[in-house]
NUSEBA-903193 format. One record per residue: residue in three letters; x, y, z of N, C-alpha, C, CB in turn. Coordinates in steps of 0.05 Angstrom, whole numbers. Each point is the difference from the previous one (the first is absolute). Last residue first. Glycine has a CB too. Example, Ala and Ser with C-alpha at 12.3 -4.5 7.8 and 13.67 -1.06 7.14 Angstrom:
! residues 2
{pt 'Ser' {257 -45 142} {16 24 1} {-15 22 14} {24 -13 -43}},
{pt 'Ala' {-18 -102 42} {-18 24 0} {18 24 0} {-38 -23 25}},
//
This chain:
! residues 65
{pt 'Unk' {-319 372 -649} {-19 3 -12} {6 24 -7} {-27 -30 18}},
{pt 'Unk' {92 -4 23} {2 -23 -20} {-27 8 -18} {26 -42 35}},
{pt 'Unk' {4 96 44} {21 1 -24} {-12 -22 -18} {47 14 27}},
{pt 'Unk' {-97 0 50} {5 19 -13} {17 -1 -22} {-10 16 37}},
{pt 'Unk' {8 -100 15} {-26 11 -20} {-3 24 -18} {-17 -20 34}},
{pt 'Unk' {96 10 29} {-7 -16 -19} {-18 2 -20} {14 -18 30}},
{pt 'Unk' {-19 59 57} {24 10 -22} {-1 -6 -31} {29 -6 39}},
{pt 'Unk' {-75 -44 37} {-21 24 -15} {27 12 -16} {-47 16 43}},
{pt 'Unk' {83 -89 -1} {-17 -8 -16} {-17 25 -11} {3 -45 25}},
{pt 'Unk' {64 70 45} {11 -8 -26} {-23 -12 -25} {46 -10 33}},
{pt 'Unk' {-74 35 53} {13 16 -12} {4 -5 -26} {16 8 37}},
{pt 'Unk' {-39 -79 19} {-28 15 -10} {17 25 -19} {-41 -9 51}},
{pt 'Unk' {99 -34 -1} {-15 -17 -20} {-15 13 -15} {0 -31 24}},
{pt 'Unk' {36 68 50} {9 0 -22} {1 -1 -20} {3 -4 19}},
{pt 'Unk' {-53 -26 51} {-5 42 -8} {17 0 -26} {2 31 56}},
{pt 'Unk' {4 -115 -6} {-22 -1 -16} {-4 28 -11} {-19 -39 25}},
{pt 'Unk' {87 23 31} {11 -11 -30} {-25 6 -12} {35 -41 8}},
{pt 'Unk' {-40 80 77} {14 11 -10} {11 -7 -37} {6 5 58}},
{pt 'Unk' {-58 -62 3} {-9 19 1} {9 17 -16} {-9 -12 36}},
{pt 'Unk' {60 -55 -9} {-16 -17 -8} {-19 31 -19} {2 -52 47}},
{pt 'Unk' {56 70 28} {7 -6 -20} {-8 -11 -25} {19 2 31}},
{pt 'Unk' {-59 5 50} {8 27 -4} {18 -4 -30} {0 17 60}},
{pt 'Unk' {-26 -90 -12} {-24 17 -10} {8 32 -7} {-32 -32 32}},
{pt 'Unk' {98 -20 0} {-8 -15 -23} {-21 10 -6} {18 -35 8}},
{pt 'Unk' {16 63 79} {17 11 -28} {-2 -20 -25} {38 23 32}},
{pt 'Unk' {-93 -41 47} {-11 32 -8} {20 12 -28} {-14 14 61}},
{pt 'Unk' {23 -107 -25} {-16 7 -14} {-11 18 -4} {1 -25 4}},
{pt 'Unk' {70 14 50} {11 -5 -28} {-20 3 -12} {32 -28 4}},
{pt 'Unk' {-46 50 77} {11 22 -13} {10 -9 -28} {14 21 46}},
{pt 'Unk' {-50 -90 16} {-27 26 -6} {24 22 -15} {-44 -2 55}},
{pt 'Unk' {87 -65 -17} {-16 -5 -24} {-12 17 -12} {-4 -30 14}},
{pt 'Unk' {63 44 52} {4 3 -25} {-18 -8 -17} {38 -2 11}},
{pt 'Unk' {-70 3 72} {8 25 -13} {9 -10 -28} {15 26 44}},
{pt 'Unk' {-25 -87 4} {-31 3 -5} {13 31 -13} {-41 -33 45}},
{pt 'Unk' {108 -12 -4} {-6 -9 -25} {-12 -2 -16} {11 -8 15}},
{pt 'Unk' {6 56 74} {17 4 -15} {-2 -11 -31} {22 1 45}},
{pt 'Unk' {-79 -33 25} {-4 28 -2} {10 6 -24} {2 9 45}},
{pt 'Unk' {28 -104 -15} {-28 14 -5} {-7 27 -18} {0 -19 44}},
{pt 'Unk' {111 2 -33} {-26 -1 20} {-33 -4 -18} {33 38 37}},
{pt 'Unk' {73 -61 -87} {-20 28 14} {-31 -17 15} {17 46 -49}},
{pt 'Unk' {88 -100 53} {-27 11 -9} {-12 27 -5} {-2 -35 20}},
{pt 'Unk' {112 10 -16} {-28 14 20} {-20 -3 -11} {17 32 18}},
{pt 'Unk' {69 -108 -28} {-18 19 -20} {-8 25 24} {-26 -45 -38}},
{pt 'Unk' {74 -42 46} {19 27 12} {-19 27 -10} {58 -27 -8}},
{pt 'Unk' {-82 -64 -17} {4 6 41} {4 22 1} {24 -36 19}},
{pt 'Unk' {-12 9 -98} {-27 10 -1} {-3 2 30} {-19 -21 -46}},
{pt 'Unk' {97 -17 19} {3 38 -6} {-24 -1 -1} {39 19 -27}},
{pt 'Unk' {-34 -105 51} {18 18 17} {-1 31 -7} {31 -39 2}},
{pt 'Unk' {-60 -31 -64} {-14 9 24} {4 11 25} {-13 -26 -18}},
{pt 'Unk' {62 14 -68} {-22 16 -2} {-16 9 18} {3 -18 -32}},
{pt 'Unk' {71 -45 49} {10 30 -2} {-22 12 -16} {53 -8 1}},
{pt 'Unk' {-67 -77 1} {3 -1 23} {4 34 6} {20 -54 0}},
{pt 'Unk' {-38 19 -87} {-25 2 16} {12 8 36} {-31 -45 -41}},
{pt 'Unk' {99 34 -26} {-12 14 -3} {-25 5 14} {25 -7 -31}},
{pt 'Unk' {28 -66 53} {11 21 6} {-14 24 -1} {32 -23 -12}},
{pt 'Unk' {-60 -60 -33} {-4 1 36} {10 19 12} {1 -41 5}},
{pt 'Unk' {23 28 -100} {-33 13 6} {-10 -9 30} {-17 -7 -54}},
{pt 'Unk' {105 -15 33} {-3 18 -5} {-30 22 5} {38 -29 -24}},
{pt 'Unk' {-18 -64 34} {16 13 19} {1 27 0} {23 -36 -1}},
{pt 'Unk' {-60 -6 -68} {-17 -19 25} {16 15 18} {-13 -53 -13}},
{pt 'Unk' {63 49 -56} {-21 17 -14} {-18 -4 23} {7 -7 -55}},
{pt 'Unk' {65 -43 58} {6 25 20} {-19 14 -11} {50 2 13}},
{pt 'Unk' {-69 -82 -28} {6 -3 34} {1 33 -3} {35 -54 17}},
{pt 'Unk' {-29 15 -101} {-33 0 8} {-2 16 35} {-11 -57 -33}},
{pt 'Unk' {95 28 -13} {-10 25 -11} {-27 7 12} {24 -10 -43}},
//
């Protein structure tokens, strides 16, 4: 039992690393971008919840006082 569970997870690691062969990296460049664009669309987002926020909390006040 032990053998083909052992036979098995030698397989898996084997054919994981094969399809990561087969991957395309992104480049340098290419990776500095996304970065930089994920954190422009989190500050932007981030931004947008706090207005909200703020929105909804003065609303609030109005109605509760």
């Amino acid at each position: 039992m032990s053998v083909s569970v052992m036979g098995r997870v030698r397989q898996f690691v084997h054919d994981t690393i094969s399809e990561l062969h087969k991957c395309t990296w992104p480049g340098r460049k290419e990776l500095l971008e996304s970065t930089i664009l994920v954190l422009i669309a989190i500050a932007v987002l981030s931004s947008f919840v706090a207005v909200v926020d703020l929105v909804i909390v003065r609303l609030l006040e109005l109605i509760t006082i």
